[in-house]
N, C-alpha and C positions, 0 to 999 in steps of 0.2 A: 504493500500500500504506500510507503512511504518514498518506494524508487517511483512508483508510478506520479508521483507528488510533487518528485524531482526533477521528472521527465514533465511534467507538465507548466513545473516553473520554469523550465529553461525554454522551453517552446515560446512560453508567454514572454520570454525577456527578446526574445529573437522577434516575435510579431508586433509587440504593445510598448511605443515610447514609456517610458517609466510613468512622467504626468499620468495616463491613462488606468495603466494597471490598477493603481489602488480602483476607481469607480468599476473598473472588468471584475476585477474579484469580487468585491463589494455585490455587484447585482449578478455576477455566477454564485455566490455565500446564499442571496437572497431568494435565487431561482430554486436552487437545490433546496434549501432549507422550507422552503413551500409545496415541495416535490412532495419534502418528506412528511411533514404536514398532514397532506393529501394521503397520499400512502396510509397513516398510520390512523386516518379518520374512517377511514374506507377497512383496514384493515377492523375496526373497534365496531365499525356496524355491520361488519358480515358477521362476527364473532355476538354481538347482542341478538343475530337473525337467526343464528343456531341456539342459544339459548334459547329464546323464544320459542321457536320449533319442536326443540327437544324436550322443554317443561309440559310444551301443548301432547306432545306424544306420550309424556309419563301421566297425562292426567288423564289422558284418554285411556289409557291401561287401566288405570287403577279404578277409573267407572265402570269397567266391564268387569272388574272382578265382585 
């Protein structure tokens, strides 16, 4: 993770005047960090849709016994 980190700093110093880098990083920190965000909201409501599911299928059981 960390050569890939290295390999990516040095790409950015070869494409991006230095003035700029900081604002490139800044809104790449911001895009990723939204990503994950995303991800992990999405990940919390499939995981509440299976509870849900699964509570509805234990109560279903338990009325047929």
């Amino acid at each position: 993770m960390d050569r890939l980190r290295i390999k990516l700093a040095k790409v950015h110093q070869l494409i991006i005047p230095h003035s700029q880098s900081h604002i490139f990083h800044f809104s790449f920190f911001i895009f990723h960090f939204s990503f994950f965000i995303f991800h992990f909201s999405f990940f919390i409501f499939h995981f509440s849709f299976f509870i849900f599911h699964f509570s509805f299928f234990i109560k279903k059981k338990a009325a047929k016994t």
